[in-house]
KERO-186682 format. One line per 8 residues: number of its first residue (from 1); their letters; for each residue z, x, y of C-alpha. Coordinates in nm, 4 decimals. Example, Ala and Ser with C-alpha at 12.3 -4.5 7.8 and 13.67 -1.06 7.14 Angstrom:
// residues 2
1) AS) 0.7800/1.2300/-0.4500  0.7140/1.3670/-0.1060
END
This chain:
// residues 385
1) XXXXXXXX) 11.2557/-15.5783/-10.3656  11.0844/-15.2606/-10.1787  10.7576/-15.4013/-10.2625  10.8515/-15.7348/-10.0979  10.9951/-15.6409/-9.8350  10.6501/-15.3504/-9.7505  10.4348/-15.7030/-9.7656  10.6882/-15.8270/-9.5325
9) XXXXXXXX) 10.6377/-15.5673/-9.2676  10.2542/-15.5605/-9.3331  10.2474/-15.9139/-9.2660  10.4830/-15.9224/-8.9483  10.2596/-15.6348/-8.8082  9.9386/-15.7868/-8.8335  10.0879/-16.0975/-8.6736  10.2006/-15.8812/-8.3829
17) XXXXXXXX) 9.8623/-15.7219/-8.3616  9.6755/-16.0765/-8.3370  9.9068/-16.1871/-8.0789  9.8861/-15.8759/-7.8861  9.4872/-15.8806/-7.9487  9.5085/-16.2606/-7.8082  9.7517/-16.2221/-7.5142  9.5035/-15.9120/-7.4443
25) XXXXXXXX) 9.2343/-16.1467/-7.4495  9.3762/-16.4290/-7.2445  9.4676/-16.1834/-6.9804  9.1167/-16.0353/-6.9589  8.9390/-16.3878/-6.9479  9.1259/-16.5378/-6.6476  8.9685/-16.2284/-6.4388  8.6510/-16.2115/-6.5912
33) XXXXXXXX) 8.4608/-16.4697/-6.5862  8.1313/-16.4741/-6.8068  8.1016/-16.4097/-7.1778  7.7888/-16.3578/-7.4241  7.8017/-16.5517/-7.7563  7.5430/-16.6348/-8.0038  7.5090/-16.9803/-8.1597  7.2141/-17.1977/-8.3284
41) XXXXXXXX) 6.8925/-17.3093/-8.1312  6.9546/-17.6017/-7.9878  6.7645/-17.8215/-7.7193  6.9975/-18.1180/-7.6870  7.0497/-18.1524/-7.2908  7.4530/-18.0892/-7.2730  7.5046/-17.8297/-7.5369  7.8556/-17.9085/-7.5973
49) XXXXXXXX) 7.7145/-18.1612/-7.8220  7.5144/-17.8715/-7.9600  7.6290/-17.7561/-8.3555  7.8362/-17.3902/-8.3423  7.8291/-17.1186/-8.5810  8.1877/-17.1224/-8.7779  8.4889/-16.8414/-8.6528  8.5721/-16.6269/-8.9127
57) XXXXXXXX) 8.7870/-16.3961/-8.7014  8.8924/-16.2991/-8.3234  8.5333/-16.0768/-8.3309  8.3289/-16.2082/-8.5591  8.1379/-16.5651/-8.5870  7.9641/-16.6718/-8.9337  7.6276/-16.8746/-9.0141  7.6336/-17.1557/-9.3015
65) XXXXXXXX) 7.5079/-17.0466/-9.6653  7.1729/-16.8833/-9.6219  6.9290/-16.7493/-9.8802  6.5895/-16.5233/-9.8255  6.2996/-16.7272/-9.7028  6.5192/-16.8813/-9.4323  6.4989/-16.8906/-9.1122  6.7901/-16.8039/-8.8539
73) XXXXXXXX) 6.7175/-16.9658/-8.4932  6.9744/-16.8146/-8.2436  7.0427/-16.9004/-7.8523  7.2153/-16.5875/-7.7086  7.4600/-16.7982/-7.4697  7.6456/-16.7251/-7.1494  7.9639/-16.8747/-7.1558  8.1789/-16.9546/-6.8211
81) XXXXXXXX) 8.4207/-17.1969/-6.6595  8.2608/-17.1793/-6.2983  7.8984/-17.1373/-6.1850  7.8349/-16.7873/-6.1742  7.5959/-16.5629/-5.9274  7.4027/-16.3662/-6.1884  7.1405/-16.1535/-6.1173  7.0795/-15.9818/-6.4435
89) XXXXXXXX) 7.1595/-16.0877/-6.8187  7.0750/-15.7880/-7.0649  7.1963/-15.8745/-7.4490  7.0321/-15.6563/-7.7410  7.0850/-15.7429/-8.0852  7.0725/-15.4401/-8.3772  7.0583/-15.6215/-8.7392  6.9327/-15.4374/-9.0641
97) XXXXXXXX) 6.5788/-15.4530/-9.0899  6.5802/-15.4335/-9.4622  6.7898/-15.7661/-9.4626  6.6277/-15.9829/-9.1773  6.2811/-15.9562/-9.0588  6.3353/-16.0153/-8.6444  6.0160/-16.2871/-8.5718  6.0604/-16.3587/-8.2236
105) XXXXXXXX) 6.2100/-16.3220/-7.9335  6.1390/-16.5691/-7.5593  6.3205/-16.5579/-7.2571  6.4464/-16.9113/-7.1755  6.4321/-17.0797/-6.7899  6.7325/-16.9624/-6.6261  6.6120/-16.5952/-6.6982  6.2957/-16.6477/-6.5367
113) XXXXXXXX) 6.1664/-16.2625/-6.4110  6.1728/-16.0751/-6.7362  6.2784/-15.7160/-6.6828  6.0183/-15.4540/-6.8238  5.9808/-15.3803/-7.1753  6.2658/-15.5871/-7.2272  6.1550/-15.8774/-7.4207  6.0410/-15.7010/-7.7470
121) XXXXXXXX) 6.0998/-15.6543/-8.0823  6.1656/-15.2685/-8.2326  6.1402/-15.3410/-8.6128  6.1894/-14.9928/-8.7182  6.5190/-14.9458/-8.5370  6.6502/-15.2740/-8.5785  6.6925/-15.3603/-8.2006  6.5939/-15.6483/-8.0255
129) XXXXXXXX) 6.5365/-15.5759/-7.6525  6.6239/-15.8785/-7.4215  6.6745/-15.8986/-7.0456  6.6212/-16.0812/-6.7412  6.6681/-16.1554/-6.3631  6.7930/-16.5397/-6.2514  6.7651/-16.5907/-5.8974  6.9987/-16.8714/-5.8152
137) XXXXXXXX) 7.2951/-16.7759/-6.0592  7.3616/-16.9191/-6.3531  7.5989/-17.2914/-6.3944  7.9267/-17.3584/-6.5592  7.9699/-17.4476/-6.9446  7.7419/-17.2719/-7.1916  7.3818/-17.1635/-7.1053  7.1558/-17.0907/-7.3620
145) XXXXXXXX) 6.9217/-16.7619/-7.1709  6.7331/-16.6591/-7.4577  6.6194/-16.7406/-7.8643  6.5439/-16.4922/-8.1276  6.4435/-16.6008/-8.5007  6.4613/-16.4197/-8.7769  6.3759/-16.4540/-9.1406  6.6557/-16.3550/-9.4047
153) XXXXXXXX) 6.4655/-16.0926/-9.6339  6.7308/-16.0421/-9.8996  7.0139/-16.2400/-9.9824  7.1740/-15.9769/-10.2020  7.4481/-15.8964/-9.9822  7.5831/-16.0500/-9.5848  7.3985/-15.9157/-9.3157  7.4694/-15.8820/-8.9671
161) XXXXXXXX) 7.3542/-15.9245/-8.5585  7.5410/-15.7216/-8.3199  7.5407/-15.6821/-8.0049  7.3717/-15.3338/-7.9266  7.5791/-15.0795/-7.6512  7.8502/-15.2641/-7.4810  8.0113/-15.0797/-7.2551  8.2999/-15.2516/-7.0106
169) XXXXXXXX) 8.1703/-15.0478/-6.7029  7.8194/-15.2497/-6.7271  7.6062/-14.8954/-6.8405  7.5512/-15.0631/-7.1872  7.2118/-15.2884/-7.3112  7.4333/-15.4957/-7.3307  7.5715/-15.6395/-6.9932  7.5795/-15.9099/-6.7382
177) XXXXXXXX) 7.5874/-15.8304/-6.3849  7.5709/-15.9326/-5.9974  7.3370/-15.7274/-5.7738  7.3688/-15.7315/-5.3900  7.1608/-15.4934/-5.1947  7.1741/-15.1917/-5.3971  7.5369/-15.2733/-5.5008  7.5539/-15.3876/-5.8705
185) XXXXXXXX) 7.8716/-15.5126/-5.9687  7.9607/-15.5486/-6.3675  8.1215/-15.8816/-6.4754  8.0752/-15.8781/-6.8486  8.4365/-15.7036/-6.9323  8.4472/-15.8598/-7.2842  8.2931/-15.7213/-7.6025  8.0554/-16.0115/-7.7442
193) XXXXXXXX) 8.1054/-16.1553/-8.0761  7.8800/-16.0247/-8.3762  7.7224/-16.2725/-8.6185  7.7848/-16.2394/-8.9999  7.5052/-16.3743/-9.2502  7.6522/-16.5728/-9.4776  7.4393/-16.5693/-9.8056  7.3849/-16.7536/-10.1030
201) XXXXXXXX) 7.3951/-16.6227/-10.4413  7.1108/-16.7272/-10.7075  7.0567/-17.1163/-10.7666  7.3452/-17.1319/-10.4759  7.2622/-17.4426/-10.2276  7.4422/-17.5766/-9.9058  7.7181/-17.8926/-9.9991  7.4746/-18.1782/-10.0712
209) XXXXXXXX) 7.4910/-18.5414/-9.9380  7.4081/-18.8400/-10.1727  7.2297/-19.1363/-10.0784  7.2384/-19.4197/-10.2461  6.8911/-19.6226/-10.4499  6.8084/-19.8783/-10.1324  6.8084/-19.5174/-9.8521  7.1195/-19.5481/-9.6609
217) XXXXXXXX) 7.4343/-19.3677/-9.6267  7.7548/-19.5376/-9.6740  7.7439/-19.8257/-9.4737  8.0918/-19.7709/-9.2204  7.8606/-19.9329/-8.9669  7.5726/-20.1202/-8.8841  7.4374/-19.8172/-8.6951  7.3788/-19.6476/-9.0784
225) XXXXXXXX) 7.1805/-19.8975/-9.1851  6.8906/-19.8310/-8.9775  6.5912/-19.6371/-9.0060  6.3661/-19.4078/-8.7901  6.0231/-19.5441/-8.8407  5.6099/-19.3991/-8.8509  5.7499/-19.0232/-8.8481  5.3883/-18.8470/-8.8162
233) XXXXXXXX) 5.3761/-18.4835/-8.9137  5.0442/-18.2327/-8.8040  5.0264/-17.8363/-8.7590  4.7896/-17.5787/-8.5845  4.9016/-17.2234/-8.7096  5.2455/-17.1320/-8.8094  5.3973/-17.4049/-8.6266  5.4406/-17.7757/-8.6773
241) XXXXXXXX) 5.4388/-18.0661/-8.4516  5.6376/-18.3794/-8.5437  5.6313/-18.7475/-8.3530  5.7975/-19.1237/-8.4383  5.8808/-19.4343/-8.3048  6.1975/-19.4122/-8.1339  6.4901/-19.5647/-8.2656  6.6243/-19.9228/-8.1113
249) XXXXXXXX) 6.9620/-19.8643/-8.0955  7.2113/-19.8243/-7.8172  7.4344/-19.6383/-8.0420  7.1644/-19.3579/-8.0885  7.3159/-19.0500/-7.9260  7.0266/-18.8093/-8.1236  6.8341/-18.7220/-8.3950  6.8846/-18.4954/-8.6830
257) XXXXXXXX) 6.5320/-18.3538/-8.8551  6.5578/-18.2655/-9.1845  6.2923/-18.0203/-9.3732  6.3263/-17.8155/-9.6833  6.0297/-17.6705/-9.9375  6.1339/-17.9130/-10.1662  6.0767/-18.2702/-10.1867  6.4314/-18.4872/-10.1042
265) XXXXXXXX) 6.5893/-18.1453/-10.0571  6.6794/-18.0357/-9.7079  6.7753/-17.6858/-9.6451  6.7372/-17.6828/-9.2433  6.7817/-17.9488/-8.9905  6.7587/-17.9021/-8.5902  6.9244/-18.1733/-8.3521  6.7555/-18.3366/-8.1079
273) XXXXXXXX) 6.8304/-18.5817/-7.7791  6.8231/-18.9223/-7.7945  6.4976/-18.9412/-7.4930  6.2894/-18.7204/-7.7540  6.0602/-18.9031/-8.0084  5.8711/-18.5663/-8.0955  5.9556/-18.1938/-8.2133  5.7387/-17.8848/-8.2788
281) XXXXXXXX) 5.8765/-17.6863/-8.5301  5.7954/-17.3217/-8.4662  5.7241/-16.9787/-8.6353  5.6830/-17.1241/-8.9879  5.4946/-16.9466/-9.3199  5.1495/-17.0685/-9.3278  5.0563/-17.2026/-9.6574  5.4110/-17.2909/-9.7233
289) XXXXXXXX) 5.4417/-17.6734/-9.7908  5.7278/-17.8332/-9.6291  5.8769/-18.2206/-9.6599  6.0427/-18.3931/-9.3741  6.2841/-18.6394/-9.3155  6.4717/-18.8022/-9.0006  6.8025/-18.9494/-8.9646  6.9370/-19.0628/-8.5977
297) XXXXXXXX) 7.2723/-19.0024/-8.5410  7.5901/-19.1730/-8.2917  7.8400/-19.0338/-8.0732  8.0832/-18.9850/-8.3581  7.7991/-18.8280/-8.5891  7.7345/-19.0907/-8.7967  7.3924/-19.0912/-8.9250  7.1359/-19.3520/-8.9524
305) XXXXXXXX) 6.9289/-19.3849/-9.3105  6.6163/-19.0902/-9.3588  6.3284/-19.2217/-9.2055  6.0256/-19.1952/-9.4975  5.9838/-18.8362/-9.6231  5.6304/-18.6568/-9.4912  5.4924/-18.3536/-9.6308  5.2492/-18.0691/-9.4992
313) XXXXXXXX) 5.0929/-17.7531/-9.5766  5.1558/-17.4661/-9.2781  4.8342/-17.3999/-9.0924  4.6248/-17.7063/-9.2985  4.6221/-18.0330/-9.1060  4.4516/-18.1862/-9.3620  4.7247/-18.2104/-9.6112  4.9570/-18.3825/-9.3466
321) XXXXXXXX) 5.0766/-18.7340/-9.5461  5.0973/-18.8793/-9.2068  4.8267/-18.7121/-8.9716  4.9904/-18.7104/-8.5621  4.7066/-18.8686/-8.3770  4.6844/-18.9836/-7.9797  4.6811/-19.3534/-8.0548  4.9767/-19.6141/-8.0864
329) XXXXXXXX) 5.1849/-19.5716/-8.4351  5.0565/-19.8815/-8.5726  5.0550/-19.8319/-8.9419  5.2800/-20.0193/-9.1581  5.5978/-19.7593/-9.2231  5.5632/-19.6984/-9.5874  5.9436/-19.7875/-9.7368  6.1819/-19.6272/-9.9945
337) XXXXXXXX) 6.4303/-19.3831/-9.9502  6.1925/-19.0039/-10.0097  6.4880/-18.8749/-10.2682  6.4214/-19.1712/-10.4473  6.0830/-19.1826/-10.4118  6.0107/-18.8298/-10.4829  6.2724/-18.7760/-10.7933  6.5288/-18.5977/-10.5913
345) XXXXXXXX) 6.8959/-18.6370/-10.6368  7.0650/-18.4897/-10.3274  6.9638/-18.4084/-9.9752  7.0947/-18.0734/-9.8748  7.1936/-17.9954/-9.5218  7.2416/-17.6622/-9.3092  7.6363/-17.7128/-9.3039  7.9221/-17.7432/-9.5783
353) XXXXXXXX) 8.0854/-18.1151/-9.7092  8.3259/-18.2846/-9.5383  8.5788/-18.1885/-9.8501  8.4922/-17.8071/-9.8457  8.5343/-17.7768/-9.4610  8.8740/-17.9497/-9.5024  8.9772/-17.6638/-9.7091  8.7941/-17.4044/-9.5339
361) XXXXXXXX) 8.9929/-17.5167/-9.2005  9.3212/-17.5340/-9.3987  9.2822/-17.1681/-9.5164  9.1543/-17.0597/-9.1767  9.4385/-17.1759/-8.9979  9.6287/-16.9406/-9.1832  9.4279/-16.6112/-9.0743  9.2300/-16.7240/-8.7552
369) XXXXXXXX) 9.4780/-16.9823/-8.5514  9.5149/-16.6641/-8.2904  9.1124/-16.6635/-8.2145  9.0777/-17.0110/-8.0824  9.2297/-16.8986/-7.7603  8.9365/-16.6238/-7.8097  8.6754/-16.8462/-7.8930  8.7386/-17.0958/-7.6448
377) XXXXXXXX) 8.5758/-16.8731/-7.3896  8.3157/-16.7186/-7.6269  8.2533/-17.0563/-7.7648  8.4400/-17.3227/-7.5422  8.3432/-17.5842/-7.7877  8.3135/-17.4457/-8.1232  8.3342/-17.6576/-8.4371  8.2207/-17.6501/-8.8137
385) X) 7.8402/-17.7449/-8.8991
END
């Protein structure tokens, strides 16, 4: 009976410290205005439509299943519910250099004046170095000012990206502030999220998605039964550049590109717009081969069949199975679904099954309902890849 009633009082406390952590929280945000998040590279146009790495608590956010050889593609975000007048965005990231292998880091647009020595890469410390100046402020909703990559190194045990040096008063590397004159005034009063690296243990893959012998999902609409058609594939260096033939549909809201080292097996996928029929796919391993598939998708996610599967060797255009050229995509689309055609049995994507996120959100509604409030600041639209 002791023992029960010690869980009891361990259990009412941490409740009271989550709501006291949340009310905390709440407070803060309705004075504060912008916030710094982290979520995956995305180049849709409105980035609420954009895919968000998963809560795991009031502090912490979480990427899908990774193993080494992957690469992680991160927007560092500012977050707000007005336009904001900006001057200066400063965000370092610390991670373990033993675990992830920082490749690059790029200022994006609305960070246009880069501030010095501040977009760079110290491997032996662990520290990314990002800043920059904005000159007309920075709009409301989430703006993506900057994208690192990195390569997971070991999957042996989670990794980590903080944040490096917040500090509330705005003294931190970590900081977003308003400068007028010589008058700088501090309006990051929030400590940013950090990012756990999820891993995957040996022979461990991603929840898998069937398709079926004819190349289409499950037909719950008409819109699944089409297919993306003369996907084209080239590369110059480490980076690969990808073009089709867009798809007729005026349920097409985007497209989802699928690519994996393995033939009908896709560990990665980046979302696109609907307007874009072609995608470079950046900071890759040259001599790697990688296979290729597209899908489009609808307003309520539904996806289209693969397009035909191309492969490519990194850094050799001459391997390409379908060689990008400057003329009209006139060839004949070759047909067959590329599991099928290449002896696969699943097609793996970047996020979990609809039946394990059911069960993930059921459990985390137990031990995370008091972040949303959190995270819909941080991450105003968050939702489970």
């Amino acid at each position: 009976m002791f023992t029960q009633k010690k869980h009891i009082v361990r259990m009412l406390t941490s409740i009271v410290t989550a709501l006291t952590m949340l009310a905390g929280y709440s407070a803060a945000a309705q004075t504060t205005g912008p916030l710094l998040s982290l979520a995956p590279h995305c180049i849709l146009p409105e980035r609420s439509a954009c895919p968000k790495f998963s809560i795991r608590d009031a502090k912490t956010l979480q990427t899908d299943s990774l193993k080494a050889g992957d690469i992680l593609d991160i927007d560092i975000v500012v977050v707000s519910d007005t336009p904001q007048d900006i001057t200066t965005v400063r965000s370092w990231l610390d991670y373990d250099p033993a675990l992830l292998e920082a490749r690059s880091v790029e200022l994006l647009s609305p960070l246009s004046i880069p501030l010095p020595g501040e977009q760079s890469i110290d491997s032996p410390n662990g520290v990314i170095k990002i800043g920059g100046s904005t000159k007309e402020g920075l709009p409301s909703g989430d703006t993506a000012v900057a994208r690192v990559t990195f390569r997971i190194l070991s999957s042996a045990t989670p990794g980590s990206i903080r944040f490096h040096n917040y500090a509330p008063g705005g003294s931190g590397e970590t900081s977003i502030s308003r400068s007028v004159g010589t008058v700088t005034t501090p309006l990051l009063a929030i400590a940013p999220p950090s990012l756990t690296i999820a891993v995957a243990g040996t022979g461990e893959h991603a929840a898998a998605v069937s398709s079926s012998a004819a190349g289409a999902v499950t037909a719950q609409s008409s819109f699944t039964l089409l297919q993306t058609q003369n996907l084209r594939v080239t590369t110059k260096d480490n980076d690969l550049f990808l073009g089709w033939d867009p798809l007729m549909s005026s349920q097409l809201a985007g497209y989802n590109v699928y690519y994996g080292n393995t033939s009908g097996r896709y560990l990665q996928r980046r979302s696109i717009g609907k307007s874009s029929t072609s995608l470079v796919l950046r900071d890759l391993d040259v001599g790697k081969q990688y296979f290729i598939a597209i899908r489009g998708f609808d307003a309520s996610n539904q996806e289209s069949a693969f397009s035909q599967e191309v492969g490519i060797v990194v850094g050799r255009p001459e391997t390409s199975t379908a060689p990008l050229d400057t003329t009209p995509f006139t060839q004949a689309p070759p047909q067959g679904n590329p599991v099928q055609a290449h002896g696969g049995t699943a097609v793996t994507e970047s996020g979990v099954g609809s039946d394990i996120a059911l069960i993930c959100l059921v459990s985390a509604c137990i031990g995370t309902a008091f972040a949303w409030r959190r995270q819909s600041m941080a991450s105003s639209h968050s939702s489970h890849v």
